[in-house]
C-alpha positions as CSV (number, residue, x, y, z in Angstrom):
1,X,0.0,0.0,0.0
2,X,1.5,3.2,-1.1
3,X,1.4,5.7,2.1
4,X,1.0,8.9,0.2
5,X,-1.5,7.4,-1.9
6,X,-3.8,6.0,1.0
7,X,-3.3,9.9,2.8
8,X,-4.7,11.2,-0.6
9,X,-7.7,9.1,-0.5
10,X,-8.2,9.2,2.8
11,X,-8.1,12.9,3.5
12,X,-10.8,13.7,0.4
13,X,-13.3,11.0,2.7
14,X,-12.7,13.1,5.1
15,X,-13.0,16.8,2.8
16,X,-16.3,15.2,2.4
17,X,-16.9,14.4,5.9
18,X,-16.4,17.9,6.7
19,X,-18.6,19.2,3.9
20,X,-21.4,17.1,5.2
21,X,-20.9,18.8,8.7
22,X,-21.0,22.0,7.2
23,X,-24.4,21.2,5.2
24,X,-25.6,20.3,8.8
25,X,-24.5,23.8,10.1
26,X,-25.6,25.6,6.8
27,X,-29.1,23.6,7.7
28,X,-29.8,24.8,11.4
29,X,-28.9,28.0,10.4
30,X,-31.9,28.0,7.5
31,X,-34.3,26.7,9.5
32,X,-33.7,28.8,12.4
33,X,-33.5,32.0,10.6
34,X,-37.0,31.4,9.1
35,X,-35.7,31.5,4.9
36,X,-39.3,31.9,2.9
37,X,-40.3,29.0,1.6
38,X,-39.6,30.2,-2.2
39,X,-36.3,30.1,-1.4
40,X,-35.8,26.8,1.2
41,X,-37.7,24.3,-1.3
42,X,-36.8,21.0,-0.2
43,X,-34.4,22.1,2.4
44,X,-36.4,19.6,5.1
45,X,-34.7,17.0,7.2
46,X,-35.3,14.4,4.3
47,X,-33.3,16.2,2.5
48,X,-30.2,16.2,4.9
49,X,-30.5,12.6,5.3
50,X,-29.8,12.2,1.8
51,X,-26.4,12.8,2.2
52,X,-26.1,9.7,4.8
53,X,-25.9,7.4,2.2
54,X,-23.7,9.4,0.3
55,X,-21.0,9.1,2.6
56,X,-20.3,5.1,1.4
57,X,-19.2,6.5,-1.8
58,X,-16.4,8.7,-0.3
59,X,-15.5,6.0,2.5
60,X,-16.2,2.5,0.0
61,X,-13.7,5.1,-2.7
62,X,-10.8,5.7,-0.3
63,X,-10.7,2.0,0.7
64,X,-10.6,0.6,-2.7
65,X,-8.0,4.0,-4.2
66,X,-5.9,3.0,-1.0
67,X,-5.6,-0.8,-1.6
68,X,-6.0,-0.8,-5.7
69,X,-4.4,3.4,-6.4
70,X,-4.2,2.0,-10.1
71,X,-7.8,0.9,-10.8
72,X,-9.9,4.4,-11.4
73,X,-12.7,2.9,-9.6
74,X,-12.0,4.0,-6.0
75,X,-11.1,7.3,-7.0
76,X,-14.3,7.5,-9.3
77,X,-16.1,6.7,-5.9
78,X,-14.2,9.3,-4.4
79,X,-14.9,12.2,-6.9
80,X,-18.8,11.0,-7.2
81,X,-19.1,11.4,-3.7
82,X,-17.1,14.9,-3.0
83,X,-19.3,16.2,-5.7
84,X,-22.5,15.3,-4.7
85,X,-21.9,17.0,-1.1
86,X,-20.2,19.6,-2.6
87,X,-23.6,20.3,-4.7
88,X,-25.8,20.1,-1.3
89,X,-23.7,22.4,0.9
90,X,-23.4,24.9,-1.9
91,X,-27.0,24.3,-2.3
92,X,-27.9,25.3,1.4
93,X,-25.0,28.2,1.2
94,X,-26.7,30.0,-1.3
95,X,-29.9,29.9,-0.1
96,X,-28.8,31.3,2.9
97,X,-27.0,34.1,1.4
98,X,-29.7,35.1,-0.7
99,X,-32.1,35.4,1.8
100,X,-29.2,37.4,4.4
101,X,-28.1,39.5,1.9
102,X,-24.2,40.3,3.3
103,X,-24.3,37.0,5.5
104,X,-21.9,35.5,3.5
105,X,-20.1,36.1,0.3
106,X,-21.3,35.7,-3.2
107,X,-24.2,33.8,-2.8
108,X,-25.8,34.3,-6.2
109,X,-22.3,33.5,-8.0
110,X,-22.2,30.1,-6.4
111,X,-26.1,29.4,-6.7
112,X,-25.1,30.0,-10.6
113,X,-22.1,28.4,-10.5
114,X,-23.6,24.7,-8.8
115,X,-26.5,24.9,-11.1
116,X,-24.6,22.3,-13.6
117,X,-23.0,20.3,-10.4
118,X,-25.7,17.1,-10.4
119,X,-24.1,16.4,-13.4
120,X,-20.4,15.1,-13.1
121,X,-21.4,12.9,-10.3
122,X,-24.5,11.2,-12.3
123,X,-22.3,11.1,-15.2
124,X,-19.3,9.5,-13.0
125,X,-21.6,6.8,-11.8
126,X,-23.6,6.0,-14.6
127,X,-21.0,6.7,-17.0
128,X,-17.2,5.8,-16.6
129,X,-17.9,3.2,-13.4
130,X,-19.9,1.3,-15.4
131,X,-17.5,1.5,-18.4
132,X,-14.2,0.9,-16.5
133,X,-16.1,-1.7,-13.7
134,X,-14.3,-3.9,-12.7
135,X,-11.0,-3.7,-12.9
136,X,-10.9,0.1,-14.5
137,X,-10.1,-0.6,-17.9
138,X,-12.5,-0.5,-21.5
139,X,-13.7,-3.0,-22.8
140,X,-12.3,-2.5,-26.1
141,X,-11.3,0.4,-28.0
142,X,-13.9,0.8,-29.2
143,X,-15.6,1.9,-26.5
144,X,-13.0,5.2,-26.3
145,X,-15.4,7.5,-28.1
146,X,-18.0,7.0,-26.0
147,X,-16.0,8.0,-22.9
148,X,-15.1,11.1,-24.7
149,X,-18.7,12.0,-25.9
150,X,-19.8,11.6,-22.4
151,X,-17.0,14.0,-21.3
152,X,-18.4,16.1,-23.7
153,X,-22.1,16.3,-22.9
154,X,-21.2,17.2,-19.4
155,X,-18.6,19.9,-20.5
156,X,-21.2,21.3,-22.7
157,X,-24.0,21.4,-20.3
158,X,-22.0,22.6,-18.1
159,X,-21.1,26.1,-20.0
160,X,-24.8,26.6,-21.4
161,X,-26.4,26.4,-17.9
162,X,-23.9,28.9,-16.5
163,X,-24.5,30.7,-19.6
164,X,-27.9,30.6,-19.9
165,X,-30.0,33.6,-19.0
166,X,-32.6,33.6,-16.8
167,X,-33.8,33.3,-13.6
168,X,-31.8,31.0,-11.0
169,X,-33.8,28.0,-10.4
170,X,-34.4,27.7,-6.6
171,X,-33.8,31.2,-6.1
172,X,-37.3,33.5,-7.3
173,X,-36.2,36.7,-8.7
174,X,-32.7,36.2,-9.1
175,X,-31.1,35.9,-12.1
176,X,-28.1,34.5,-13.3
177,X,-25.1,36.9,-13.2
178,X,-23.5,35.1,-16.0
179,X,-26.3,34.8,-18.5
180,X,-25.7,36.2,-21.8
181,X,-28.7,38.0,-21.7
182,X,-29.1,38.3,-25.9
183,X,-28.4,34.4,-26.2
184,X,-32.1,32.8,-25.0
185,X,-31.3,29.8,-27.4
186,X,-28.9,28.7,-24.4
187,X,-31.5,27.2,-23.0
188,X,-32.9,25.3,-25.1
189,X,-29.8,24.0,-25.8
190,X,-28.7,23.1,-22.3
191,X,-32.0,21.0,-22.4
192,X,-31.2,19.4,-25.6
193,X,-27.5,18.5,-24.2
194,X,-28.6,16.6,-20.8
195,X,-30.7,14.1,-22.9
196,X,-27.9,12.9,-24.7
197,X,-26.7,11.7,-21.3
198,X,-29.3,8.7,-20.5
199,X,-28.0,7.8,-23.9
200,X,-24.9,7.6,-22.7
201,X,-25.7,6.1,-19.7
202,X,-27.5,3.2,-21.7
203,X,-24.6,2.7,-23.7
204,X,-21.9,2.0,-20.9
205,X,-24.8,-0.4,-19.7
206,X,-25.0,-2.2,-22.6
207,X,-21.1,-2.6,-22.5
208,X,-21.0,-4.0,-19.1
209,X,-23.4,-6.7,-20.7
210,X,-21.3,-7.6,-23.4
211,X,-18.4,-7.6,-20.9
212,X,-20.4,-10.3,-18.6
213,X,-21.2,-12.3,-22.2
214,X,-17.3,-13.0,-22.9
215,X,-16.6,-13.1,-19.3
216,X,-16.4,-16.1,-16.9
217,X,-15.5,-17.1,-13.5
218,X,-14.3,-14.1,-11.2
219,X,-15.7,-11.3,-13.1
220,X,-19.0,-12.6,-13.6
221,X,-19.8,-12.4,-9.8
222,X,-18.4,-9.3,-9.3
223,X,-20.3,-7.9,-12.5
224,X,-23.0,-9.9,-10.5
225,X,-22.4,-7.3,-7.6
226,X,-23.0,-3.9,-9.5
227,X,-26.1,-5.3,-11.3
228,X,-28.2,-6.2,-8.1
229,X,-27.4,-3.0,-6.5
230,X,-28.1,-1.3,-9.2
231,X,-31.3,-3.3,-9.9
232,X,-32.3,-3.4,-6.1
233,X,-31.8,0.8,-6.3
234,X,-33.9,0.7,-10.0
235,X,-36.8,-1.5,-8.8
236,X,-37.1,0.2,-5.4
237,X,-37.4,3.7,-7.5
238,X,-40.0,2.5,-9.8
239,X,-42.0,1.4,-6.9
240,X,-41.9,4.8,-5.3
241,X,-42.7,6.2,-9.4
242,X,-45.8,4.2,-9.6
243,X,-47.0,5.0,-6.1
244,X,-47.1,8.2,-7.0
245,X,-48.7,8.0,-9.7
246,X,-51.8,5.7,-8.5
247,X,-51.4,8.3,-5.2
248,X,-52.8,11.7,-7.2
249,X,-51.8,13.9,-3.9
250,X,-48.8,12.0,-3.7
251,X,-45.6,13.3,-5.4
252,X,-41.6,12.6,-5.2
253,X,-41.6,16.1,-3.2
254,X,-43.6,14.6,-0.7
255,X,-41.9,10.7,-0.6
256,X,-40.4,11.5,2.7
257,X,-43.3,13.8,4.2
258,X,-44.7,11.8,7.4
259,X,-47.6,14.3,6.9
260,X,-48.8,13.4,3.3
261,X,-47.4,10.1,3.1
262,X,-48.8,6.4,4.8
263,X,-46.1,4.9,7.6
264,X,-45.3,2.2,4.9
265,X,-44.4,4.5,1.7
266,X,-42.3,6.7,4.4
267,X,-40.4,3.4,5.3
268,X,-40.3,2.7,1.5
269,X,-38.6,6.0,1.0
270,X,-35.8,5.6,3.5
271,X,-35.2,2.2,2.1
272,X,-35.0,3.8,-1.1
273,X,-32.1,6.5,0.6
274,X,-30.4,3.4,2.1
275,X,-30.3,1.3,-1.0
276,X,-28.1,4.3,-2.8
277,X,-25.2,2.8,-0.6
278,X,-25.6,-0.2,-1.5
279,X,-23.8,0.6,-4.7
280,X,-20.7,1.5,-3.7
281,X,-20.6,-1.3,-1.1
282,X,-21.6,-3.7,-3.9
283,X,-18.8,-2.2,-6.2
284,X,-16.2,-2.6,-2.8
285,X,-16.8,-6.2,-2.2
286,X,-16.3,-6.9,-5.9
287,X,-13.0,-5.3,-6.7
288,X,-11.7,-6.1,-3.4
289,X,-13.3,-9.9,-3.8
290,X,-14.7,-9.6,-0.7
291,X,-16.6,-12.8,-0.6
292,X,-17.3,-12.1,-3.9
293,X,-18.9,-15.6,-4.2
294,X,-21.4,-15.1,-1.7
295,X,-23.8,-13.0,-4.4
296,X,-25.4,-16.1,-5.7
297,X,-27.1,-16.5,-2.2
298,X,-27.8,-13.1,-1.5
299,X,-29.8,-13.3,-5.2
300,X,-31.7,-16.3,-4.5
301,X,-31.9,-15.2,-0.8
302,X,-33.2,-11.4,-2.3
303,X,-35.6,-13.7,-4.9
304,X,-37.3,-15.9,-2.6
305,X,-38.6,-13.3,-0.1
306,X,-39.1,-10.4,-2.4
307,X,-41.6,-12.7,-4.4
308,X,-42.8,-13.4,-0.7
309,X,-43.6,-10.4,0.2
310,X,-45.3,-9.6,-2.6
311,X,-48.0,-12.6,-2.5
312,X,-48.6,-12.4,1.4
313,X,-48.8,-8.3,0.8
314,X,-51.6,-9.3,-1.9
315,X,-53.2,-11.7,0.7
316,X,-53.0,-9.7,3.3
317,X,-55.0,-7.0,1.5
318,X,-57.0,-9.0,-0.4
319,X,-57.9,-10.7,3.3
320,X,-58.8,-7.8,4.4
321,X,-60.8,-6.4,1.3
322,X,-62.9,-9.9,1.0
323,X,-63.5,-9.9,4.9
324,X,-64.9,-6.8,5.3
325,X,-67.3,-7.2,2.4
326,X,-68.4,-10.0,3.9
327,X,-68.8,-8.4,7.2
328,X,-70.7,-5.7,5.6
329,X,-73.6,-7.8,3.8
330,X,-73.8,-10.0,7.1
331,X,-73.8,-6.8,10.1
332,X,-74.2,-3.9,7.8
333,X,-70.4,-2.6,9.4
334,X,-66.9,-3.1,9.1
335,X,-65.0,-5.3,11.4
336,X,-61.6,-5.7,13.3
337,X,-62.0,-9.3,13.0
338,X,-61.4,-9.0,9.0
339,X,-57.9,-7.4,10.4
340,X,-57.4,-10.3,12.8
341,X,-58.1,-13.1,10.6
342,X,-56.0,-11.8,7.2
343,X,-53.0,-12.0,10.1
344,X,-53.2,-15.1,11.5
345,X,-53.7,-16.2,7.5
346,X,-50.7,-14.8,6.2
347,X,-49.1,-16.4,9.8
348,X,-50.1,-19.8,8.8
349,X,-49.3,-19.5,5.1
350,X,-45.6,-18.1,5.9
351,X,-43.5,-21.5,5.9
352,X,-45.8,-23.4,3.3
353,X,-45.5,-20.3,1.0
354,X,-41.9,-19.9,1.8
355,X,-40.9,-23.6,0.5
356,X,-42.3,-23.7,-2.1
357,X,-41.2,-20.1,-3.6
358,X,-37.8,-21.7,-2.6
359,X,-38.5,-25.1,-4.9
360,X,-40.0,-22.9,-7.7
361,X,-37.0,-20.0,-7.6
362,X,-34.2,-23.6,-7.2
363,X,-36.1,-25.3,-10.0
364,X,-36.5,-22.2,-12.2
365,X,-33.0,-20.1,-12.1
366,X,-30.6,-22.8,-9.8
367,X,-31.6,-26.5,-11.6
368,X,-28.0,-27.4,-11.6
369,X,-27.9,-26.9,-7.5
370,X,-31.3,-28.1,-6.9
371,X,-30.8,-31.4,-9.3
372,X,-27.5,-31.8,-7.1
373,X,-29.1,-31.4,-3.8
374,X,-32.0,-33.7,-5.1
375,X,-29.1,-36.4,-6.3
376,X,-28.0,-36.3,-2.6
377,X,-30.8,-36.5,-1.0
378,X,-32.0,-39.6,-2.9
379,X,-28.4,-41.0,-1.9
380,X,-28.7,-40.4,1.6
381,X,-32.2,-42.0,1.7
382,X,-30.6,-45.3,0.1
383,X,-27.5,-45.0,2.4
384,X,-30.1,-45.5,5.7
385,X,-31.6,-48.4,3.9
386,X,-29.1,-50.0,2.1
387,X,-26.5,-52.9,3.4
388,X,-25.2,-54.2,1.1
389,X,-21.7,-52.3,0.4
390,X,-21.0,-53.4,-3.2
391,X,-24.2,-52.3,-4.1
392,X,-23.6,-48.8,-2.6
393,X,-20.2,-48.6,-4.4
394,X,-22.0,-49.4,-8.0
395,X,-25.0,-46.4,-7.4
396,X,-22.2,-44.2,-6.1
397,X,-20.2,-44.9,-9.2
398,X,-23.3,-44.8,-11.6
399,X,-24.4,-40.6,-9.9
């Protein structure tokens, strides 16, 4: 391990670390000074917790740039995660100096200039991770231009939104002190720019695909890793999407409201925070190899009871719909006992249900494990009852 290296990595986790301190400060102080609420959109204590999970990236970054300083994925990590705080604290600092005018310098320069900063993190991640993951080289040459045409789109975007005229989102009445006031097509052009990016995005995901097709052994479970974080993170958003969507006072600006949200979307939502670090864990524990082969459990594990909950959820609900209905024609009122009686269900249906979502999910996606398990438990059957030895030896022979 090379010492300076490691103090390098190490002391930007802790840069960010600090900044995350200083977003708590730069919190209290807009809350307590009473900012109008055109200027502290979003500033709630959902919003600081966001940065919790951030933190893995800088901390899972300086672990892997301090053991592996050649493979750009730590320091990836790293940058992804300095940025992001970066863009929160200077997020709460200019919204604070807008609204105490002399309370600290250049408030409307640094909203402008952290307008663009989402950007080079999402890009990071979604980009050059994914192209360079695992072990922080292309897959091919080919794949060069797109690494440049990324670095491209977010340069570009970049300069129009600082560019751009107009009004500084976040911050009513304000407008930005860099616009080129005569050059409205900016933009337009900034929004034309930042789709490319999912483009790009979709590319670098469709090389770590190819990469897992001519792969084998090693770096098939640890491309294993990335992909169920990334799919747990993916299907967990969705989720939230189509809540809100079936939920018509129900947006993403409310997700982690207890006062316009039920108990369980609110527990949803900071599942949804906490799987964010799941990512950069996941990407740890595959370029370090951290029992890297223990992801094949984890997936069935992940399989198995997320297809559980999902059918005693529907019972449960469906329990309690049918019950009450009934309830209703025979008493002319709802009933607790429609409550108590979809429990106990779900209570006796737990194990049974749970076996045999195991058999279907062993049968269906692990038939080489299951026919093995199946192979020895047949042979362990005839061992109990079998004596004659030579017998044994030929049906040990003939599996």
């Amino acid at each position: 391990m090379n010492t300076r290296t490691a103090w390098l990595a190490w002391s930007l986790a802790g840069l960010t670390v600090a900044m995350f301190l200083a977003i708590i400060a730069f919190y209290v102080l807009v809350r307590s000074a009473q900012v109008p609420t055109t200027l502290g959109t979003g500033l709630t204590l959902i919003e600081l917790l966001v940065g919790v999970p951030v933190l893995a990236f800088p901390i899972v970054g300086a672990l892997i740039a301090s053991r592996r300083p050649h493979n750009p994925i730590g320091w990836i990590l790293l940058a992804d995660g300095l940025l992001w705080m970066l863009s929160n604290m200077l997020d709460y600092y200019s919204i604070y100096g807008v609204a105490h005018p002399g309370s600290v310098p250049f408030p409307v320069a640094i909203a402008a200039l952290s307008q663009w900063l989402w950007v080079p993190p999402v890009g990071l991640l979604g980009v050059y991770l994914i192209l360079l993951f695992p072990d922080g080289k292309l897959p091919s040459r080919r794949w060069r231009s797109l690494a440049w045409l990324s670095g491209a789109v977010m340069v570009l975007f970049g300069v129009n939104v600082i560019l751009a005229p107009g009004p500084l989102e976040g911050h009513p009445g304000v407008r930005n002190p860099f616009g080129l006031e005569g050059y409205h097509w900016l933009v337009d052009a900034a929004i034309v720019i930042v789709l490319l990016l999912p483009l790009c995005i979709l590319a670098s995901a469709m090389s770590l695909v190819l990469r897992y097709r001519s792969s084998g052994g090693e770096m098939r479970q640890q491309i294993k890793w990335i992909v169920f974080a990334a799919s747990f993170v993916g299907i967990v958003s969705v989720s939230l999407m189509v809540i809100s969507l079936i939920e018509l006072n129900f947006t993403p600006e409310s997700w982690g409201s207890a006062d316009t949200a039920p108990l369980w979307v609110g527990l949803l939502y900071y599942v949804w925070l906490l799987s964010f670090a799941g990512v950069p864990v996941a990407v740890g524990i595959a370029v370090l190899r951290y029992r890297l082969y223990d992801i094949d459990l984890l997936i069935n594990r992940t399989l198995v009871y997320g297809s559980l909950s999902v059918m005693l959820v529907a019972l449960y609900i469906g329990g309690i719909v049918m019950l009450q209905r009934v309830f209703v024609l025979l008493t002319g009122q709802q009933s607790t006992l429609a409550v108590v009686a979809s429990t106990l269900l779900i209570a006796a249906l737990f194990t049974p249900l749970r076996r045999r979502t195991q058999g279907f999910i062993d049968r269906r996606f692990y038939r080489s494990k299951y026919d093995a398990r199946k192979t020895l438990e047949v042979f362990s059957t005839k061992l109990k009852n079998e004596t004659d030895l030579e017998a044994l030896n030929n049906d040990l022979v003939g599996w």
